[in-house]
N, C-alpha and C positions, 0 to 999 in steps of 0.2 A: 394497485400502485406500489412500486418498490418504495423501501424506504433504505437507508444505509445512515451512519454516525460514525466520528472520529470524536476520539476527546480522551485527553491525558488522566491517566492512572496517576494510584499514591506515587509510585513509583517515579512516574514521568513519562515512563511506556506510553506510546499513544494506541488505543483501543482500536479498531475498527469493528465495525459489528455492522449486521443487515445483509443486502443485497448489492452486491456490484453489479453494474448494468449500464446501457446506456440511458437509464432515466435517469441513475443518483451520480456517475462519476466525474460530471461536471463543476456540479455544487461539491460535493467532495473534496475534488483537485484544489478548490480554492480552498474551504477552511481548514484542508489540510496542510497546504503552503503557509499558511498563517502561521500554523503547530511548529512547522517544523523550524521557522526559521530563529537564528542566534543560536542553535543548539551543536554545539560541536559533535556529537553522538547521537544519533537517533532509535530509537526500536520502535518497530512498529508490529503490535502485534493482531494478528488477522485470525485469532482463534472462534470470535464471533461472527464471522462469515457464514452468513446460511448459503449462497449458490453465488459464484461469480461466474464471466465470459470473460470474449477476447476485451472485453472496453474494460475488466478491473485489471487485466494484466496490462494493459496502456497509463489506468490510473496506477500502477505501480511504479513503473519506471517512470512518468513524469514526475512522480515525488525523486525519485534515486536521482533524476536531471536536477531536480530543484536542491537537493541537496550538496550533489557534486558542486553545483555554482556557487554553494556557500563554505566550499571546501571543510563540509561533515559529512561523518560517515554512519552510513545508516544499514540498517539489518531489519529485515525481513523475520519474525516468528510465526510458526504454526500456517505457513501456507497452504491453504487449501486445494486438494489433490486437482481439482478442475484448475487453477490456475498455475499450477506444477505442471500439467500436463502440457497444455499450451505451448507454456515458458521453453520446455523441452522440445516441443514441437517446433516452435519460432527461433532455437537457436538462440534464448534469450535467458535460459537458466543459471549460465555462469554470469551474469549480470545480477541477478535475486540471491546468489549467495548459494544455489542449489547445486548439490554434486550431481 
């Protein structure tokens, strides 16, 4: 069974850590929409990612939609090369913030 977690740092950073997949990035999507919302700035950092697919690169940009509609702006930290690679694949890397 995958597991995955979000949950705000001292900082405010929001953490992600586990597995993105399609078991966890549903529940995900939502208590991360909770996170994110009233926050003019967001960071989200994905340094605890053990393995993600195309379904966390989908939960990524649905946070960046959920964001944009709250007109905040949000950043992407420590992307994980599988979900880099993707990104670049799908033409979707200048959206994550990725050169």
């Amino acid at each position: 069974m995958s597991a995955a977690s979000i949950q705000a740092g001292p900082d405010g950073t929001l953490q992600v850590a586990g597995v993105l997949d399609f078991a966890t990035v549903v529940e995900l999507c939502e208590r991360g929409a909770a996170l994110l919302g009233g926050r003019p700035r967001i960071r989200i950092d994905l340094q605890g990612v053990e393995r993600a697919n195309s379904a966390g690169l989908v939960l990524l940009l649905e946070w960046l939609a959920h964001a944009r509609r709250g007109n905040a702006e949000l950043e992407f930290r420590n992307l994980p090369a599988s979900l880099a690679s993707i990104a670049r694949f799908t033409n979707v890397a200048d959206l994550l913030g990725l050169e």
